[in-house]
C-alpha positions as CSV (number, residue, x, y, z in Angstrom):
1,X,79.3,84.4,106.5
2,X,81.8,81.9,106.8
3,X,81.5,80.3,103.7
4,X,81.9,83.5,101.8
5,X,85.0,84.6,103.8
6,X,86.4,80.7,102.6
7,X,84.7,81.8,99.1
8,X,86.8,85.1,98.8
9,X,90.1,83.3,100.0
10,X,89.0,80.5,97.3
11,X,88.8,83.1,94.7
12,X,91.8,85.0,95.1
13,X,94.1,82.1,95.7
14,X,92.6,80.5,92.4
15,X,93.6,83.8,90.7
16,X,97.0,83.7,92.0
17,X,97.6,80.7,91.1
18,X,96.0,80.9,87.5
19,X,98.5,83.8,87.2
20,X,101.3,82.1,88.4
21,X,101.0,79.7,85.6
22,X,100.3,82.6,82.8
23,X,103.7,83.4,83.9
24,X,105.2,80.3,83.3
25,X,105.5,78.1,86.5
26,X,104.5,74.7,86.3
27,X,100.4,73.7,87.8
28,X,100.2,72.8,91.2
29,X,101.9,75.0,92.7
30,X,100.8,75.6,96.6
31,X,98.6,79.0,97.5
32,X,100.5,80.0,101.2
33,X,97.8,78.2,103.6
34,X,98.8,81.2,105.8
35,X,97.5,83.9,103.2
36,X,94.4,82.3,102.3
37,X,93.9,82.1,106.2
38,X,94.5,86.0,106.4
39,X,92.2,86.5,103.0
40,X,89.6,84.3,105.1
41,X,89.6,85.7,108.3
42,X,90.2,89.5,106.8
43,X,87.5,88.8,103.9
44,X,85.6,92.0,104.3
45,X,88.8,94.1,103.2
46,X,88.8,91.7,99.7
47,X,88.1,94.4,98.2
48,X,88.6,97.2,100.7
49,X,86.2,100.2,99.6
50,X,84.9,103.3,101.6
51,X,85.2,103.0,105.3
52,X,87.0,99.6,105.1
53,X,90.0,101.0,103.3
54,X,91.1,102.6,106.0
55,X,90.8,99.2,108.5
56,X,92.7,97.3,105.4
57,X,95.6,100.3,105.8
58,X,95.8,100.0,109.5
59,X,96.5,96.4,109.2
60,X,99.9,97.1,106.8
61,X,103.1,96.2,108.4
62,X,105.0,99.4,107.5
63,X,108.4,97.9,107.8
64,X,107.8,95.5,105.2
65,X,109.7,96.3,102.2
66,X,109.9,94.4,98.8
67,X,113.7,93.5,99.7
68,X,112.2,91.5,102.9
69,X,109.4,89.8,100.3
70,X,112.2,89.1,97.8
71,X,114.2,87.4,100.8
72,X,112.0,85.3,102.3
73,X,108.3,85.9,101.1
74,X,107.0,83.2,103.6
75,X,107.3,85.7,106.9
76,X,105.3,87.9,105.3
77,X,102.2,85.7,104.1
78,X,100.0,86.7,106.7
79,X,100.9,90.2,106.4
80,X,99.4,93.2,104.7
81,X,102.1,95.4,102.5
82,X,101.7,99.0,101.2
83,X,103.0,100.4,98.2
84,X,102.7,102.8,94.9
85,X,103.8,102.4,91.7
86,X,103.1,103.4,87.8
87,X,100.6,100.3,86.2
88,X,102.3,99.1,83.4
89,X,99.2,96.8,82.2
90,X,95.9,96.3,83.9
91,X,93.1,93.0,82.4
92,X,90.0,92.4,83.8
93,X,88.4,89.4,83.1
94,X,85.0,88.0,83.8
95,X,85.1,84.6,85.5
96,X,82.3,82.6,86.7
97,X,81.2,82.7,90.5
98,X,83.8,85.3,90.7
99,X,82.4,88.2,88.9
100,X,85.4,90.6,87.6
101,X,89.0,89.7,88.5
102,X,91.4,92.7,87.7
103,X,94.8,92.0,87.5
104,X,97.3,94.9,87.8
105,X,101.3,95.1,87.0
106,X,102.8,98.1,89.1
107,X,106.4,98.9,89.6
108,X,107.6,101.1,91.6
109,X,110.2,103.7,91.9
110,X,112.6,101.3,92.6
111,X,111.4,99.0,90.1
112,X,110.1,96.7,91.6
113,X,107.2,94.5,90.4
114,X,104.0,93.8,91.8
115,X,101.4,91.7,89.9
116,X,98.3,93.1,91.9
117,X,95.3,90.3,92.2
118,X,92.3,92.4,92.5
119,X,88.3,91.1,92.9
120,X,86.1,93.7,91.2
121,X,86.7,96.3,88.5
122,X,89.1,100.0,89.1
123,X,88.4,103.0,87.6
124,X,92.8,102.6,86.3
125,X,94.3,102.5,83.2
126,X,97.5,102.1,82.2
127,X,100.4,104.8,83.4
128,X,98.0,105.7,86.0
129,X,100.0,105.9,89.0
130,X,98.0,103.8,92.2
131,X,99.0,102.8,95.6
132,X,97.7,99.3,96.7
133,X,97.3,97.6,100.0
134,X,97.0,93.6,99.9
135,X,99.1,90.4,100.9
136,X,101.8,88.9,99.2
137,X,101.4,85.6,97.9
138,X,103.9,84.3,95.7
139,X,107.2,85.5,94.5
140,X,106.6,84.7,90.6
141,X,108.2,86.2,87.2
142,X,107.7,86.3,83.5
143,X,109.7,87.1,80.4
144,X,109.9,90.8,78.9
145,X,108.3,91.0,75.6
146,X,111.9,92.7,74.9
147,X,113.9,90.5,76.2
148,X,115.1,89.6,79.7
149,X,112.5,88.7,82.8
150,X,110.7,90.1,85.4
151,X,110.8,89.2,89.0
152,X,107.3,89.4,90.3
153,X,105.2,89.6,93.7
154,X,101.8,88.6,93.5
155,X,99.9,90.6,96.0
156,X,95.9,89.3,96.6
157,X,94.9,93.4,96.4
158,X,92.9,94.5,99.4
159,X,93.0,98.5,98.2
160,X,94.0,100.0,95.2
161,X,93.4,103.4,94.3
162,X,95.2,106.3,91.8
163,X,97.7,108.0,93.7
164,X,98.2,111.9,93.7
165,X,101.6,112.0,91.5
């Protein structure tokens, strides 16, 4: 059991990273040894489904809000945040030992951005609206296709599911 609670913290922290880079940071950049002992310990809730997603939302620190992320995202590495937003893109991609890695970008009503790093498919498509449960990682950022950039939190997803508006 152990070694496939290490395994899931592995995977998502290799994703994180990988993403981080897509978006333009330089390689070698450190996954928070504080999240991936969360994702370890917590490893059952990676991905949260049925009965488990309610044990992944008891776990959210409800006072957690992206300002306190965008501030000083190291407090809040062992934490688990809650929010809901539209998904501007979703990928899935099929890696190796991994299986399916989704990787969601949600902002929400106060536009802020979440890159959501999810292991497994979702039934979600793009405009869906979704809320998401999971830890964040790294504060990250890419450039607009129309100009301008994007600040960026990339959460390692625990829940995601559509949302009723």
């Amino acid at each position: 059991m152990e070694s496939e609670n290490n395994n899931v913290a592995t995977y998502l922290s290799m994703a994180v990273l990988a993403l981080h880079e897509v978006n333009g940071f330089k390689a070698g950049e450190e996954f928070p040894p504080e999240s991936k002992a969360f994702l370890a310990k917590y490893a059952h809730l990676f991905p949260a489904t049925g009965e488990k997603v309610k044990e992944a939302k008891q776990l959210v620190d409800q006072n957690v809000q992206p300002k306190h992320i965008n501030k000083n995202i190291s407090k809040y590495h062992a934490s688990m945040i809650q929010d809901k937003g539209t998904v501007l893109s979703i990928e899935e991609e099929e890696i190796p030992e991994m299986g399916t890695v989704s990787v969601l970008h949600v902002v929400n009503d106060e536009e802020h951005s979440y890159q959501v790093v999810y292991l497994g498919g979702l039934d979600i498509y793009e405009e869906d609206t979704v809320e998401f449960v999971g830890v964040p990682t790294l504060l990250s950022g890419f450039d607009n296709v129309s100009g301008g950039y994007t600040n960026s939190i990339i959460i390692a997803g625990s829940y995601v599911g559509k949302s009723a508006n």
